[in-house]
N, C-alpha and C positions, 0 to 999 in steps of 0.2 A: 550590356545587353546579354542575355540570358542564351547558353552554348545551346547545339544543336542539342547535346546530350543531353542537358536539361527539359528543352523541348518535349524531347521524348519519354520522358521519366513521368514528366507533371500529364503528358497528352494521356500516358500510360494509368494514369492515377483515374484520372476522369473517366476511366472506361470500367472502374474498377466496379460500378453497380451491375454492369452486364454482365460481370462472371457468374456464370450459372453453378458453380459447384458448392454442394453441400456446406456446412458449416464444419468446422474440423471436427467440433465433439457434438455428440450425441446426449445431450444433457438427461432427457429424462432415464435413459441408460445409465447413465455415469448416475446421477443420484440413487436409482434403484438397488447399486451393489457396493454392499459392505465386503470390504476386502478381507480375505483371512488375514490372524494377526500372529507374529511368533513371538513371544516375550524372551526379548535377551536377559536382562536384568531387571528383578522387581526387589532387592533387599537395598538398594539406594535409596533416598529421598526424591531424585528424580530417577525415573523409570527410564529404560530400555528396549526400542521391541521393531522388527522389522512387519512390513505389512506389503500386503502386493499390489505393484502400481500394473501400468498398462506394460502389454509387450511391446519391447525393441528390437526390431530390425528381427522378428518373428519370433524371439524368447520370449519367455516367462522372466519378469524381473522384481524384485524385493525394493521397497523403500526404508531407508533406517530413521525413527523419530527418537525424541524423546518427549514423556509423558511424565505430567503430577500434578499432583490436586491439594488444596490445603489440609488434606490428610494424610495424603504421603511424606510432607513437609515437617508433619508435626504442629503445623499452625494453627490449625483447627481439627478435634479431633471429630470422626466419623461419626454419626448418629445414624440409626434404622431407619433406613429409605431414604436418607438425603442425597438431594442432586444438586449438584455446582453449575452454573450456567459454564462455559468450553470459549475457549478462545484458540482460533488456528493460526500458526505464526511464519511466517515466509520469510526464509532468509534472502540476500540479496548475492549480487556479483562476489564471487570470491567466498563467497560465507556458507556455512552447513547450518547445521539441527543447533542449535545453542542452548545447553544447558541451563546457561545464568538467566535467559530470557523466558524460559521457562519457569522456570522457580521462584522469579518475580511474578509472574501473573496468580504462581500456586498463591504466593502470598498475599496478592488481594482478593482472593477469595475465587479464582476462577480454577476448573478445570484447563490444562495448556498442553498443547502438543503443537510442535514444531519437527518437521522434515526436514531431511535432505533432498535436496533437487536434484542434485550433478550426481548421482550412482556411487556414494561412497558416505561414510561415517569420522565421525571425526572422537579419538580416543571415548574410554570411559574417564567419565570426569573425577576429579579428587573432591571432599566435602571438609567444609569446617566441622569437625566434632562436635562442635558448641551450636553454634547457632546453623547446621544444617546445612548450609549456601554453600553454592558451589565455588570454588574456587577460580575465580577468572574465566572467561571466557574463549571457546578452543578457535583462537585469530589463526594458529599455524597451519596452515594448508600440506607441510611435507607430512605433520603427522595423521592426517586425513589416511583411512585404509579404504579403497575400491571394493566397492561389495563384487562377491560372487556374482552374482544377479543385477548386478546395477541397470540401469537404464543409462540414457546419454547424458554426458558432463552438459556443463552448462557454460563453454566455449565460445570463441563469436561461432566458429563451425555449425556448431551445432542449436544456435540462436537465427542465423540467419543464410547461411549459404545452402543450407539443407532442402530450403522451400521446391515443394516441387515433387510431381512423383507420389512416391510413399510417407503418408505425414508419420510415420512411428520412427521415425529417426530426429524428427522437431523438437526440437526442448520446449521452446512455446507449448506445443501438440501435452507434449506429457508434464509441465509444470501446472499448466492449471487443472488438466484432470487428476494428477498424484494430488492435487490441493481439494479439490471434491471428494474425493475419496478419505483423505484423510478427518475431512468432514464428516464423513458417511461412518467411520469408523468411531469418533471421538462421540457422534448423536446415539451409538447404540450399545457406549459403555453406561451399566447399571447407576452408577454416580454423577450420569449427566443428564441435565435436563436438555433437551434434543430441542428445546424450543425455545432459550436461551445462548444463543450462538455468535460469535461474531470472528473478524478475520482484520490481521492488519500485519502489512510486509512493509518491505524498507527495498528501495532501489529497484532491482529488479524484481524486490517482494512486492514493493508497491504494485509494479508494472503488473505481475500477475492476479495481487490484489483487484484492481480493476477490472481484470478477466473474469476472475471468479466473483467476484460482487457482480457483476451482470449478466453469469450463467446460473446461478446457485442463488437464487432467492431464498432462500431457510432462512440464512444470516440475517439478523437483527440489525447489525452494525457492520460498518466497514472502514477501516483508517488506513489507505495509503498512504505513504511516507515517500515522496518525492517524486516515486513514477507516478506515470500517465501515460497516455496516447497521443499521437498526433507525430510522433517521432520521425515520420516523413517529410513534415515541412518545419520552418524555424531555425532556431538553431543548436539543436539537439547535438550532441558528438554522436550519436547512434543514426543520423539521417547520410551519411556517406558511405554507411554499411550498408542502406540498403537502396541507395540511388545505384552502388554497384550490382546492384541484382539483376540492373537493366528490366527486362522484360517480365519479369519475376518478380518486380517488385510491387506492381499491383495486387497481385496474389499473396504476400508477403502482409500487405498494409491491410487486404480483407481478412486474410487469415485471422491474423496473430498482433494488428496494431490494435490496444484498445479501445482507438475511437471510433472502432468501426462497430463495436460492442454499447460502450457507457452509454447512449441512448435507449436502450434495456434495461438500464439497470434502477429496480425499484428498492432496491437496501440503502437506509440512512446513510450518509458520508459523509467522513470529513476528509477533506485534502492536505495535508500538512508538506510544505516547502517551503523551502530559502528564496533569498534575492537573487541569490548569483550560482544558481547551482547550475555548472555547464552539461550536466546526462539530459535534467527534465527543466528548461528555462521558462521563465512565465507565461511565453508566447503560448509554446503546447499545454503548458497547465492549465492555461486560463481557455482555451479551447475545451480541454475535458471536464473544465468544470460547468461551462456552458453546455455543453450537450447531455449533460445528467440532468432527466427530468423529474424527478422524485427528490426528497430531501437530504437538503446537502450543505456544508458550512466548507470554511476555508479557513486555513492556519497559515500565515505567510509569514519569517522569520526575518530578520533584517543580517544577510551574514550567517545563517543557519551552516556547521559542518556538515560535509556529507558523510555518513557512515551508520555500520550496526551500533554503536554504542549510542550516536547523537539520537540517532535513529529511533529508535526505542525508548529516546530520555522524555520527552515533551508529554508532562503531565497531562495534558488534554487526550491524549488517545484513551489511557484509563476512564477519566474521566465522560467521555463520549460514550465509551463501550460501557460503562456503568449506568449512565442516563438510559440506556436500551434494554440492558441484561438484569441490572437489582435495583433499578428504581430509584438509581442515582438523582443527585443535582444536575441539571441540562446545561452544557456553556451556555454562556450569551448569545443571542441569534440578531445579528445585526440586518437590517432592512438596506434596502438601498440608498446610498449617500444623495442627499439633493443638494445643487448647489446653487445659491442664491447673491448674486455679487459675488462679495469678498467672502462668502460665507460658505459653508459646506455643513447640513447637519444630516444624521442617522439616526432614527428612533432604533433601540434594542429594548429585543423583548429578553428579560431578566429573570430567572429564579427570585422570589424573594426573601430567600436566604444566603444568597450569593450577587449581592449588590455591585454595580460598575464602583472599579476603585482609579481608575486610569485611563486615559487614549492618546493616542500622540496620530499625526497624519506623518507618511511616510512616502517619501517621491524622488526621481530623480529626473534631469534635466540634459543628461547625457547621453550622447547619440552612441553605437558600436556593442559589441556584442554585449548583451545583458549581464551575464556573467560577469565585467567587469566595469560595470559603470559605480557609481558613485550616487550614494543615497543620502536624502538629508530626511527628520526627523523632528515633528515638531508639537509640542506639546499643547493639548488639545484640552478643551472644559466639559470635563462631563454634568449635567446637571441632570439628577432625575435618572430615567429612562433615555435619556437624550444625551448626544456625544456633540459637539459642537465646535467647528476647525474656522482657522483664515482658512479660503479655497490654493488649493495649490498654485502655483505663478501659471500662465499663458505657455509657459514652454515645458511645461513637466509632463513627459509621453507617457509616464508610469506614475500611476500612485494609490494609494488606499490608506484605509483606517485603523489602524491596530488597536483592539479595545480589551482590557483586560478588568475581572473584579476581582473579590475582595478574598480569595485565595490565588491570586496571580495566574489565575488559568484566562489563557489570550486568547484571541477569535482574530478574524481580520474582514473588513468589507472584501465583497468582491474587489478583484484587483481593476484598475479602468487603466486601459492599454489602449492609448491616443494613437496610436503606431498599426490599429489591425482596425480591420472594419466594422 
C-alpha cells in the first residue's frame, strides 16, 4: 500500500496544472539575443571561445565552448560564402565541452559547438599533428578549471534542491537557455547556415535536449540520447530526488520535468536508448515519446552502455541529422506493429537506396525492475517493405521490433509496455 508520503507527492503532482506561474524562460527573449562572444583560442583546429550565458545569483556569467567547422579541421577547405548547416552538442552528468565530439561532427561536414554547463572549462586540448584530431577526450573532471564568471555547477544541489524562490540559481533554469543561446550564437556565425540546425545531448544532455527541442523550434533535428521526462513517476534513480522535494516537487516537475514541455515540441526526433538503463528506463521513455506530437522515430538498444563515448557512437544520430540538414538518406520509418495470431507485421516506409537488410523482435517476460530483466531476441523475416515476427508469447509485458538496412543503421517500433495503460 502506497505511504502517506507518497499520497502526498502524487496528490501534489495532480495539482501541478493549477500553478499559475510563469514558464521559467522567456523563449522569445532568449531567441532574440545573440550573446557577445570572446575567442580564447582560434590557431587549433577546434576553436576556443567563452560567450555570455544568463546571470547567477545576480552576476554576469561566461559559458566556455568549443567551436569548428570542416574548415577549421582542414577537411574541407573554405570557399566564398559557404555555409555549414551547425550542430549543438550537450554534454551530460559529470562531462564538459568535449573536444573529440566536436571535431567528429567538423568532420562530417557540420559546423559544432558544444558548452559547458556546470561554470567551468576543461583543459586546452593536445592534436595529432597528422591527422588534426584531438587527442582523447577531456573524462578528468580534477583537470576541469572554474571559470571566473561561471554560472552553477551541475550538482544534484543545484539540479534539484534549488527549486523555489529565485530560478537563477536552477541548473535546469540556465542549462537550457545557455543551450539557446549557444544556438543564437552558432545561427549568426558568417559560415553557418542559421536554417540548417540541429541539437542532440546524452544523459542529462539528452534531458536538456528535450527542453530545448520544445522551446526553440529553429532546430531542424533533434536526437536525445537516453534522457527524457517523466522522471517523477517509474523507475527513474532521479524520482527520489525529487519525491524529497515534498511540496516543491510539483513545481519542480512543471518547471523543469520535460514532460511537462514535449507536447510542444514540433522538431523531428529521434529518441535513442537502452533496455536497461536505470537514469531514463522505458516506462518514462515510452511516455515522452507518446506525448511528442510532431515527428518522431525511436532507437532502442538491447543492453546499450550508458555514457559520453556510447553516447555519441550510434550512427543514426548523424544519420537523422543528415536526413534534415544535407539531404541525407532518411532511417527507416517503421509504422505501427499489427498483430494477427501467431503473427506480428510492420510495414516501413524505406529510402530506396537504403533497403531493410534485418529485424529481429525483442521482449522480455520478467517482472522487477526494468533495468534488470532479461531480454530474449528473435529473428524476424523481412520481405519487401514489410518486417514479419511470431507474436511475442501471452506473457512478454515488454517488447518491439528492431529493423535495421543495408548500411546497419537501426530504428525500433514503438516500444508496447503491457505493464502501463
Amino acid at each position: 500500500m502506497p505511504s502517506l508520503h507518497h499520497f502526498h507527492f502524487f496528490a501534489g503532482l495532480l495539482l501541478t496544472s493549477s500553478i499559475t506561474a510563469a514558464s521559467p524562460w522567456n523563449v522569445d527573449a532568449l531567441k532574440a539575443q545573440t550573446p557577445s562572444v570572446t575567442w580564447l583560442r582560434r590557431d587549433q583546429p577546434v576553436h576556443s571561445l567563452l560567450y555570455e550565458g544568463l546571470p547567477f545569483q545576480g552576476h554576469p556569467t561566461d559559458v566556455f565552448a568549443f567551436y569548428a567547422t570542416p574548415a577549421t579541421i582542414g577537411a574541407e577547405p573554405a570557399s566564398p560564402g559557404e555555409r555549414f548547416p551547425a550542430v549543438v552538442l550537450i554534454h551530460g552528468g559529470g562531462g564538459t565541452a568535449f573536444a573529440e565530439w566536436v571535431y567528429l561532427w567538423a568532420k562530417r561536414g557540420y559546423a559544432a559547438i558544444a558548452m559547458d554547463l556546470a561554470g567551468s572549462r576543461p583543459p586546452d586540448p593536445l592534436f595529432d599533428p597528422e591527422t588534426r584530431a584531438p587527442k582523447g577526450h577531456q573524462s578528468d573532471a580534477n583537470l576541469r578549471i572554474r571559470l571566473e564568471r561561471g554560472g552553477p555547477n551541475h550538482g544534484h544541489v543545484e539540479k534539484f534542491d534549488s527549486i523555489g524562490g529565485d530560478r537563477d540559481d536552477d541548473w535546469p533554469y540556465h542549462a537550457a537557455a545557455n543551450v539557446i543561446r549557444a544556438h543564437n550564437l552558432v545561427r549568426s556565425f558568417p559560415d553557418v547556415d542559421p536554417e540548417r540546425t540541429a541539437v542532440t545531448g546524452i544523459s542529462w544532455g539528452g534531458y536538456t535536449t528535450c527542453l530545448v527541442a520544445s522551446l526553440d523550434d529553429r532546430f531542424r533535428a533533434a536526437v536525445p540520447v537516453y534522457g527524457c521526462g517523466f522522471l517523477h513517476e517509474g523507475e527513474s534513480v532521479q524520482k527520489p530526488s525529487i519525491e524529497k522535494l515534498g511540496e516543491r516537487a510539483a513545481l519542480w516537475v512543471k518547471d523543469y520535468d520535460p514532460g511537462s514541455v514535449l507536447s510542444q515540441c514540433r522538431v523531428p526526433i529521434l529518441f535513442i536508448n537502452g533496455t536497461h538503463d536505470v537514469h531514463y528506463p522505458l516506462d518514462s521513455y515510452l511516455k515522452s515519446y507518446r506525448i511528442v506530437p510532431g515527428e518522431k522515430q525511436m532507437r532502442i538498444q538491447l543492453k546499450m552502455a550508458h555514457g559520453h563515448q556510447p553516447g555519441w557512437a550510434p550512427q543514426e544520430i548523424g544519420l537523422f541529422i543528415d536526413s534534415k540538414c544535407r539531404g541525407g538518406i532518411p532511417l527507416p520509418v517503421p509504422g505501427e506493429p499489427a498483430t494477427s495470431g501467431a503473427t506480428v507485421r510492420v510495414r516501413v516506409t524505406v529510402a530506396p537506396e537504403a533497403p531493410l537488410k534485418s529485424a529481429q523482435l525483442c521482449y522480455t517476460t520478467d517482472g522487477g525492475p526494468r533495468s534488470q530483466r532479461n531480454w530474449v531476441a528473435i529473428p524476424a523475416k523481412v520481405n519487401g517493405n514489410e518486417v514479419i515476427a511470431d507474436a511475442p508469447p501471452p506473457e512478454a509485458n515488454i517488447w518491439y521490433l528492431e529493423i535495421t538496412d543495408v548500411r546497419d543503421a537501426m530504428v525500433s517500433t514503438p516500444v508496447t509496455n503491457r505493464e502501463m495503460p
